[in-house]
C-alpha positions as a Markdown table, in Angstrom:
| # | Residue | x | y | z |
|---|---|---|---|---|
| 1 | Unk | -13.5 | 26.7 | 11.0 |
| 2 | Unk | -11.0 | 24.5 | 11.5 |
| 3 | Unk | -8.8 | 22.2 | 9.2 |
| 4 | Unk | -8.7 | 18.5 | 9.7 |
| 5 | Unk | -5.3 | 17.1 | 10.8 |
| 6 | Unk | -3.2 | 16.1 | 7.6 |
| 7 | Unk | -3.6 | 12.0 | 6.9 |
| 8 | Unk | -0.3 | 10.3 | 8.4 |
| 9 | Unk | 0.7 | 7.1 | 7.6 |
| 10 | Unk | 3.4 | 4.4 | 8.6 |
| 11 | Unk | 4.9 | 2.1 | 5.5 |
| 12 | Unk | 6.2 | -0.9 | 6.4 |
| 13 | Unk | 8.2 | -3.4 | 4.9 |
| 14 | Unk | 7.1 | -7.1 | 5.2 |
| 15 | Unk | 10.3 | -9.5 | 5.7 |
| 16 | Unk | 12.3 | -8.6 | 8.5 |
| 17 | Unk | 10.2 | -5.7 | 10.0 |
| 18 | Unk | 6.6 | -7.7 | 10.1 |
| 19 | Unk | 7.6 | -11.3 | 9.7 |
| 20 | Unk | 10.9 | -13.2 | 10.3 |
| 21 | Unk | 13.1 | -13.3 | 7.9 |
| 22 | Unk | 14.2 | -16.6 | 6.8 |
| 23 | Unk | 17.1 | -15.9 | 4.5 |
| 24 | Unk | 14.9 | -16.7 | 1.5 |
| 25 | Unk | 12.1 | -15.7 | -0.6 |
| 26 | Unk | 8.6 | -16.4 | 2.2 |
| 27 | Unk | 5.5 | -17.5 | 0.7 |
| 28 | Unk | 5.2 | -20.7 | 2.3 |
| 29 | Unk | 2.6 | -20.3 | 5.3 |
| 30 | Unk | 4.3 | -22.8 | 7.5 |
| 31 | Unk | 7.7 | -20.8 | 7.1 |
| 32 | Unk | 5.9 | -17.3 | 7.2 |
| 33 | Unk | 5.9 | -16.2 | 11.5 |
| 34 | Unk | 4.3 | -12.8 | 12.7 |
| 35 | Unk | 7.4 | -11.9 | 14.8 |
| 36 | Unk | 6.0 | -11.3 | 18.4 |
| 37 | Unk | 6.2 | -7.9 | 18.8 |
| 38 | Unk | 4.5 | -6.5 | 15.9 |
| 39 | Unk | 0.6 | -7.0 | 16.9 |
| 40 | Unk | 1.0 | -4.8 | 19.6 |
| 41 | Unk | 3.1 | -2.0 | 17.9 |
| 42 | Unk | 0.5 | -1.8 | 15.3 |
| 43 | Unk | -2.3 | -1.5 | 17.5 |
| 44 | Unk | 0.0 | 1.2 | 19.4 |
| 45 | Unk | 0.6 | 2.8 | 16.0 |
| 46 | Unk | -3.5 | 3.0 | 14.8 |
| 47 | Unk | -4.1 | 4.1 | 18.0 |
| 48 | Unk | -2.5 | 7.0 | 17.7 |
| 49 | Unk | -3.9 | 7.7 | 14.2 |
| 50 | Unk | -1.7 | 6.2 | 11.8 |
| 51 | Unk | -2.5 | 4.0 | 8.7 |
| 52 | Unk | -0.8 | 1.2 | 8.1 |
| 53 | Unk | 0.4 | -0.1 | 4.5 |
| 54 | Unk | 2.6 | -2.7 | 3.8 |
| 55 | Unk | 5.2 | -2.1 | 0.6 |
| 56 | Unk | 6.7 | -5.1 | 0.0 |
| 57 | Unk | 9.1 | -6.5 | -3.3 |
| 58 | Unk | 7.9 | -10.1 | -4.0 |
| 59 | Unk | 10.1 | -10.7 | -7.0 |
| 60 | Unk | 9.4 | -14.2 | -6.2 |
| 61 | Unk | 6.5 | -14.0 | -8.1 |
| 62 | Unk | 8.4 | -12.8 | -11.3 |
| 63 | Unk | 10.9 | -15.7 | -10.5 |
| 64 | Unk | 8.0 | -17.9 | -10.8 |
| 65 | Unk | 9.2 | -19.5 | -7.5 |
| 66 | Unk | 5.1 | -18.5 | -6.0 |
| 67 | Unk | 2.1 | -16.9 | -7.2 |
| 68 | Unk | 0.2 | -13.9 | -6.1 |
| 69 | Unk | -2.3 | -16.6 | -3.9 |
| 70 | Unk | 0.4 | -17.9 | -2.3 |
| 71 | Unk | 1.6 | -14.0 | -0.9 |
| 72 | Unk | -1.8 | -13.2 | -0.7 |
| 73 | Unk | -2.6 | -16.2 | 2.0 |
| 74 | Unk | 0.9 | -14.7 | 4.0 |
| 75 | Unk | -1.2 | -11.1 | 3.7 |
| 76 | Unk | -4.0 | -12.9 | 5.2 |
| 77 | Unk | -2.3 | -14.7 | 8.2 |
| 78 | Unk | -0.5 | -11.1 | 9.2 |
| 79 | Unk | -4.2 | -9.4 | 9.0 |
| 80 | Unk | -5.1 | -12.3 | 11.5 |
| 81 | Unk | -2.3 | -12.1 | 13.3 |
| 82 | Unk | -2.4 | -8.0 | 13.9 |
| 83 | Unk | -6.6 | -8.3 | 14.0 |
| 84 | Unk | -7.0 | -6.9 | 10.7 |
| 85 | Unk | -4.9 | -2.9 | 11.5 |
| 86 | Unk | -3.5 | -3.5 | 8.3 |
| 87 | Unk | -5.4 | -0.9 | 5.7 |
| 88 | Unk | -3.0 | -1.6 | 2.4 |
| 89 | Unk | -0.8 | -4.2 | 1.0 |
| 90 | Unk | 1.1 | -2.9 | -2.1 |
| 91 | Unk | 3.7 | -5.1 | -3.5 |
| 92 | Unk | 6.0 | -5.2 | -6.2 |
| 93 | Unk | 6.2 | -8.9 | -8.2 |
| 94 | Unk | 9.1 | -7.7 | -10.8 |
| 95 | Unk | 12.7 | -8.8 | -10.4 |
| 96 | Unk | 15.4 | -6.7 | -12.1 |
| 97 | Unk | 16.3 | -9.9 | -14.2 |
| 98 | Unk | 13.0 | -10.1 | -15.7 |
| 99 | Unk | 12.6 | -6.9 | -16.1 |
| 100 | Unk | 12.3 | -3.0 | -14.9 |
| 101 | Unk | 9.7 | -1.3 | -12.3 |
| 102 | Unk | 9.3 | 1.6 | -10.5 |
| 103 | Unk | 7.3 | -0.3 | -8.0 |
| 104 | Unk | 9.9 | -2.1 | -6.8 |
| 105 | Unk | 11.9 | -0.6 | -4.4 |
| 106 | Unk | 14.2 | 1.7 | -4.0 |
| 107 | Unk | 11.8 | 2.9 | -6.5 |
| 108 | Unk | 8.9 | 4.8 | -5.0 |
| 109 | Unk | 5.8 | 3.9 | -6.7 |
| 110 | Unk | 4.5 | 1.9 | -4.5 |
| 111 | Unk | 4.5 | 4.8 | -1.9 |
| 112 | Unk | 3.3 | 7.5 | -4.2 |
| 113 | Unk | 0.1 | 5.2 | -5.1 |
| 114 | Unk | -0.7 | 5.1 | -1.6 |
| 115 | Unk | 0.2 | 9.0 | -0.8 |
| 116 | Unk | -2.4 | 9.8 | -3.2 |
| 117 | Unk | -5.0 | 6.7 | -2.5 |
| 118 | Unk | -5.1 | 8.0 | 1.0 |
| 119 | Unk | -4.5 | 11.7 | 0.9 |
| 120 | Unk | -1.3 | 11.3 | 3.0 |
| 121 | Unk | 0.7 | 14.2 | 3.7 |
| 122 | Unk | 5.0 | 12.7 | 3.3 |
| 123 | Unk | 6.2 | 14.9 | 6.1 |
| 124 | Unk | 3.6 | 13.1 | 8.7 |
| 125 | Unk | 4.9 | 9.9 | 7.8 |
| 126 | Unk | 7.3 | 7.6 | 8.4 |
| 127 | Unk | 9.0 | 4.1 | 6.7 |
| 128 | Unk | 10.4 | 1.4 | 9.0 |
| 129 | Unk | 12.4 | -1.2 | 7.0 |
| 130 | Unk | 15.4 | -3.3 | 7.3 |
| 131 | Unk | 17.2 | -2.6 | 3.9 |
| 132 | Unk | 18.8 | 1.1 | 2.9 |
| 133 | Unk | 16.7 | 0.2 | -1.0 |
| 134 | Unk | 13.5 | 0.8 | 1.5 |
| 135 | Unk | 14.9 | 4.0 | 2.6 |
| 136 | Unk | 15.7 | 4.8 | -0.2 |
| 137 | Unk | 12.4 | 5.0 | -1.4 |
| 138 | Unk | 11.2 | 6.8 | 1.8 |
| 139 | Unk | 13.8 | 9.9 | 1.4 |
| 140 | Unk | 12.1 | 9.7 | -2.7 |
| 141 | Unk | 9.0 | 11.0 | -1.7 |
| 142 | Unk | 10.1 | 13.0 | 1.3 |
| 143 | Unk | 8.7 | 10.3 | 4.2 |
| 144 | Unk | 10.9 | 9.4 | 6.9 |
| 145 | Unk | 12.0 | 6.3 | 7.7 |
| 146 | Unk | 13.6 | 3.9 | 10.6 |
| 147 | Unk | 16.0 | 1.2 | 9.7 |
| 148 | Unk | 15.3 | -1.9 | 12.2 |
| 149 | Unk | 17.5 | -5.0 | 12.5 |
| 150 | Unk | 21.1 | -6.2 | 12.1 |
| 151 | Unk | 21.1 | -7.6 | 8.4 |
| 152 | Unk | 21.7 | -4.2 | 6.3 |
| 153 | Unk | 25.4 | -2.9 | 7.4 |
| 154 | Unk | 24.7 | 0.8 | 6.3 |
| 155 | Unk | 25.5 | 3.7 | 9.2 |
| 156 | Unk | 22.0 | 5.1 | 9.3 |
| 157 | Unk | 20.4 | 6.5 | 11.8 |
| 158 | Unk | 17.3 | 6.5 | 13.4 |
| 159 | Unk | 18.1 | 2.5 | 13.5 |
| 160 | Unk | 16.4 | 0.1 | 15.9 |
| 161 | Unk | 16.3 | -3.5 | 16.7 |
| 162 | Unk | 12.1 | -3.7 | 15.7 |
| 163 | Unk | 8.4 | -2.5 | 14.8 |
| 164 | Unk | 8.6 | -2.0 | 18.6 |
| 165 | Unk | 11.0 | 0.5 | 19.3 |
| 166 | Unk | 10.7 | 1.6 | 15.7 |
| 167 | Unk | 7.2 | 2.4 | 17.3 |
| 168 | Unk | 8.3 | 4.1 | 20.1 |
| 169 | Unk | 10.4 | 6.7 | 18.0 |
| 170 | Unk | 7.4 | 6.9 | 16.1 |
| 171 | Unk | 5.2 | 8.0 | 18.6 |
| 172 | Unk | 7.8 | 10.1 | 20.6 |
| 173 | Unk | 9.0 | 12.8 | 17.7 |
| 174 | Unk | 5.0 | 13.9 | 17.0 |
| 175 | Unk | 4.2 | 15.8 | 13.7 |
| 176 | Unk | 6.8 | 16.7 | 11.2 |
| 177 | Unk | 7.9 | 20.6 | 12.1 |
């Protein structure tokens, strides 16, 4: 008898790993833009038996600055934009002004909900995001992660420019020993 493979998982980070980031809060649909390179690294991703889940802060919504309809529709254009890969969205709509949540990151809530949703095994997956509070809650719950992008100035490595080398790393270092 044989065991089926352990459930693996990429977590991704929306603004500046899925979308472009605009240097301010994105809920607007006109401002929120699929960056090119990220249909096709999802696809690549699935393919090779991944699951894909979006963690995201949106203390925006806390800030009152846009609702959960507006983030929502900017959930719905990426799905559109990546033919519909995507098999979570978690989110986080506190702001540490209004008040306190382990959801939001570098808390890891919003990765252990979907560890247990989807009977993910950490050490087969892995965290791409562009800010060392979304490692942070990668290393929490023992996942690995990829910072992408110039905007965080932390020394970390793996590091890459996008999703699509973050993709290639990825795909290249196999299961977890």
């Amino acid at each position: 008898m044989t065991t089926p493979a352990a459930a693996k998982a990429v977590f991704l980070d929306r603004d500046g790993v899925l979308n472009a980031e605009i240097g301010h809060y994105v809920w607007r649909l006109d401002e929120f833009r699929v960056l090119p390179e990220v249909p096709a690294a999802l696809q690549r991703l699935h393919a090779a038996g991944y699951r894909l889940i979006v963690v995201t802060n949106q203390a925006g919504i806390a800030r009152g600055l846009y609702t959960r309809a507006d983030m929502d529709a900017c959930h719905q254009k990426l799905q559109e934009a990546c033919g519909g890969l995507i098999d979570a969205f978690y989110f986080a709509p506190g702001h540490p002004s209004v008040s306190e949540s382990l959801s939001r990151k570098p808390g890891s809530l919003l990765l252990e909900k979907a560890l247990a949703r989807f009977h993910l095994d950490p050490a087969q997956c892995w965290l791409v995001g562009d800010r060392a509070r979304d490692l942070e809650a990668a290393h929490r719950v023992g996942v690995r992660a990829i910072l992408v992008g110039p905007e965080e100035t932390l020394a970390y490595e793996p590091r890459t420019t996008n999703l699509a080398t973050a993709a290639d790393l990825i795909l290249a270092a196999g299961p977890a020993a």
